[in-house]
C-alpha positions as CSV (number, residue, x, y, z in Angstrom):
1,X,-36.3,58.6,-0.9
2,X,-37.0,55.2,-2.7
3,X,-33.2,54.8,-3.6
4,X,-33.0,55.1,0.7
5,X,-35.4,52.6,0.8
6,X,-33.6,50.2,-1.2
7,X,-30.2,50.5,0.0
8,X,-32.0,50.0,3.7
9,X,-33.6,47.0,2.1
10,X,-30.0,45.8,0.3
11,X,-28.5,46.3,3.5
12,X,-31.1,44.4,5.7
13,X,-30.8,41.6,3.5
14,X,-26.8,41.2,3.3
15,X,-26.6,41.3,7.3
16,X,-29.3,38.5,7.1
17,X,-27.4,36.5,4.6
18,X,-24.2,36.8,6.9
19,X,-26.4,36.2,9.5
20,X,-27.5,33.5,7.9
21,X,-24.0,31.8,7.1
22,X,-22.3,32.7,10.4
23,X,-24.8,30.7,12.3
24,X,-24.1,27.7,9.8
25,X,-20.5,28.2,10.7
26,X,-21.1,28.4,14.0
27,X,-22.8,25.1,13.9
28,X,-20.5,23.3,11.6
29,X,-17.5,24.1,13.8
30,X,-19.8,22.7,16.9
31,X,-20.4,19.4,14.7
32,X,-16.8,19.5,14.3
33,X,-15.8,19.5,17.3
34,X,-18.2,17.1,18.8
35,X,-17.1,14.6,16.2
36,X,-13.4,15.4,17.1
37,X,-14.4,14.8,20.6
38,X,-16.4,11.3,19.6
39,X,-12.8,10.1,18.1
40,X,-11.0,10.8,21.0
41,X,-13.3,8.8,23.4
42,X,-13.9,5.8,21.4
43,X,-9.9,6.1,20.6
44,X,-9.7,6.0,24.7
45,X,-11.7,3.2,24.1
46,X,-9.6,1.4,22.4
47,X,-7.1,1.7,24.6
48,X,-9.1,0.7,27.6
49,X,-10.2,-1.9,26.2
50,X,-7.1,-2.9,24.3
51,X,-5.7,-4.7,27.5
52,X,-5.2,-8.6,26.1
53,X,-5.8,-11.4,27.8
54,X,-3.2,-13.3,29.4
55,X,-2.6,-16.2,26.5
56,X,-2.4,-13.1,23.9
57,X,0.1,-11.2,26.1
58,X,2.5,-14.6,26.0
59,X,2.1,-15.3,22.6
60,X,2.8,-11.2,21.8
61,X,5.8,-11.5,23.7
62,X,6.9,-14.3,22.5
63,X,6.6,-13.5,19.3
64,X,8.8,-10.0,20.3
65,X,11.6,-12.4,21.7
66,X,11.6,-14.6,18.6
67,X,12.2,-11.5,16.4
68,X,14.8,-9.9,18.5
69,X,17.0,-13.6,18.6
70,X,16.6,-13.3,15.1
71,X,18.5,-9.5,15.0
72,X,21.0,-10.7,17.2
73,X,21.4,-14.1,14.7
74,X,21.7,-11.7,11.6
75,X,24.4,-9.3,14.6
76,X,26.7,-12.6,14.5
77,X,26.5,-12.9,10.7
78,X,27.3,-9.6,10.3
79,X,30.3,-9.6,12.5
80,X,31.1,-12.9,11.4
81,X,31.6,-11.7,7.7
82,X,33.6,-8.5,9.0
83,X,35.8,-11.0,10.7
84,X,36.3,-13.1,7.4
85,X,36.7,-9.6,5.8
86,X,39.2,-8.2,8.2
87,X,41.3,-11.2,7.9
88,X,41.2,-11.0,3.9
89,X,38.9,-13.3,2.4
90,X,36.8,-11.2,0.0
91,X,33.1,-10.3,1.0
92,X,30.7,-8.5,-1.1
93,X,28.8,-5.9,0.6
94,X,25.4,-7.0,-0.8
95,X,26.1,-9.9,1.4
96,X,25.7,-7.3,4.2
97,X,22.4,-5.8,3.4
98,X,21.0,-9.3,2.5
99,X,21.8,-10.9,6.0
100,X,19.8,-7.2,7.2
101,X,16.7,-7.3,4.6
102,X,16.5,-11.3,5.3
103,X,16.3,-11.0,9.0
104,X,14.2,-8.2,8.7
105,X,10.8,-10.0,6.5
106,X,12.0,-12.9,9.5
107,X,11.3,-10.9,12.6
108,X,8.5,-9.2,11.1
109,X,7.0,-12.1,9.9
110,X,7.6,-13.6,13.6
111,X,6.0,-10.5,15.1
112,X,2.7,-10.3,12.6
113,X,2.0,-14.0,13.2
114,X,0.9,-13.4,16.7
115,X,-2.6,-12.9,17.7
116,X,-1.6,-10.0,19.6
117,X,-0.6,-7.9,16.8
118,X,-3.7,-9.0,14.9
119,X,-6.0,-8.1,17.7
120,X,-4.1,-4.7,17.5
121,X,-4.1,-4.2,13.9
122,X,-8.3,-4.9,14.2
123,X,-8.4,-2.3,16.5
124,X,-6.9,-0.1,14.8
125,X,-8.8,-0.4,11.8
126,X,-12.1,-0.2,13.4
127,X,-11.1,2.7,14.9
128,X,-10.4,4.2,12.0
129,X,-13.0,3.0,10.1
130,X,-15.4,4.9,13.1
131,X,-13.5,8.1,12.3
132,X,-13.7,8.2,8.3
133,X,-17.7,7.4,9.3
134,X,-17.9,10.1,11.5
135,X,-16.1,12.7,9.8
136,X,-18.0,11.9,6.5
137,X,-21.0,12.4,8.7
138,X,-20.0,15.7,10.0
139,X,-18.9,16.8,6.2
140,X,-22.1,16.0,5.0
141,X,-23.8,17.7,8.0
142,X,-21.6,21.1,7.1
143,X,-22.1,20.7,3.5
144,X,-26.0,20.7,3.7
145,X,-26.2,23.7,6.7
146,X,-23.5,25.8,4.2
147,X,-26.3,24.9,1.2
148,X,-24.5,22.9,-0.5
149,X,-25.7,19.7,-2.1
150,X,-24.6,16.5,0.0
151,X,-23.6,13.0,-1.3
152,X,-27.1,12.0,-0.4
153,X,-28.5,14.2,-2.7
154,X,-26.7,13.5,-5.6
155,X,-27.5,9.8,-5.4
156,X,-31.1,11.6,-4.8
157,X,-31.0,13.3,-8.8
158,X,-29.0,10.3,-9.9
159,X,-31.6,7.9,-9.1
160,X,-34.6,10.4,-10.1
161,X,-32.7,10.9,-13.0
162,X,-32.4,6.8,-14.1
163,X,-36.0,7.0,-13.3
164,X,-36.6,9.3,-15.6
165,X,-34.6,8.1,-18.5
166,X,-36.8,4.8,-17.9
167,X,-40.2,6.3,-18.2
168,X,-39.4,8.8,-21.0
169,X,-38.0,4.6,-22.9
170,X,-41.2,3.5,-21.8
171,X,-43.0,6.4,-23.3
172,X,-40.7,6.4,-26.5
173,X,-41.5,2.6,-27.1
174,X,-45.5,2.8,-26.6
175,X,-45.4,5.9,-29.3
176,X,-43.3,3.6,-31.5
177,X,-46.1,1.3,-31.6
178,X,-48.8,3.4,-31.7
179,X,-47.3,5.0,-34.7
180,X,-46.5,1.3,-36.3
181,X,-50.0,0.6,-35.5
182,X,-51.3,3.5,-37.7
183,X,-48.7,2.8,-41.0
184,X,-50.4,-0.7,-41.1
């Protein structure tokens, strides 16, 4: 009958176990999601509030326009060069992909000068920046409802640990006197 007993008992605590970890699941996934849903509203955010102002807007397309006359500059030195080409005058083809890689770092460099692409860039980064944050958070929130030690409680025994070490110097020092003290 006891060997009942303790399979009842072996059984009773298993289901609580599973019990146990399917809840923390449960609540992980919940945290999950909520910080899923968190990074889609402030990413609406972002968006809503991404509208620039009127000077920005100008300067952004501006800067659009002066990068697209600069394609069309390096479309006329390209078909300039097939012309000189076509009519026999010997052109490298590096020639070709320089006039393409120039006018390339050119209109970028005319499209990431503009305060409009900076303001987006920012926002992008803070948004991103919120979401590492917040998933961290929710990864440290699973970790410690699965059991699991979390970052803050490594850092926890890290810094016990240094404290520690300095007592047990401390301690190893005033014994090193004592005992000096006795020898003389």
């Amino acid at each position: 009958m006891s060997n009942d007993s303790d399979t009842a008992d072996s059984m009773d605590e298993w289901n609580q176990m599973v019990d146990e970890m399917n809840e923390a699941l449960a609540e992980s996934f919940d945290q999950s999601m909520q910080a899923q849903t968190a990074f889609m509203e402030s990413w609406n955010d972002v968006f809503s509030d991404s509208t620039p102002d009127d000077e920005t807007l100008a300067e952004g397309i501006e800067g659009y326009s002066e990068a697209y006359e600069v394609w069309m500059d390096a479309a006329e030195q390209m078909f300039e060069r097939s012309m000189d080409a076509s009519q026999g005058e010997e052109v490298d083809v590096t020639e070709f992909r320089d006039i393409w890689l120039q006018s390339a770092n050119k209109a970028f460099k005319e499209v990431m000068e503009t305060s409009a692409f900076a303001a987006a860039n920012g926002q992008l980064i803070e948004s991103m920046l919120e979401l590492r944050q917040e998933s961290d958070d929710v990864t440290q929130e699973s970790l410690a409802e699965l059991g699991f030690a979390t970052r803050d409680d490594v850092v926890e025994v890290g810094e016990r640990l240094v404290e520690l070490e300095r007592r047990q110097q401390d301690i190893e020092d005033k014994l090193d006197r004592v005992l000096d003290a006795l020898e003389e």
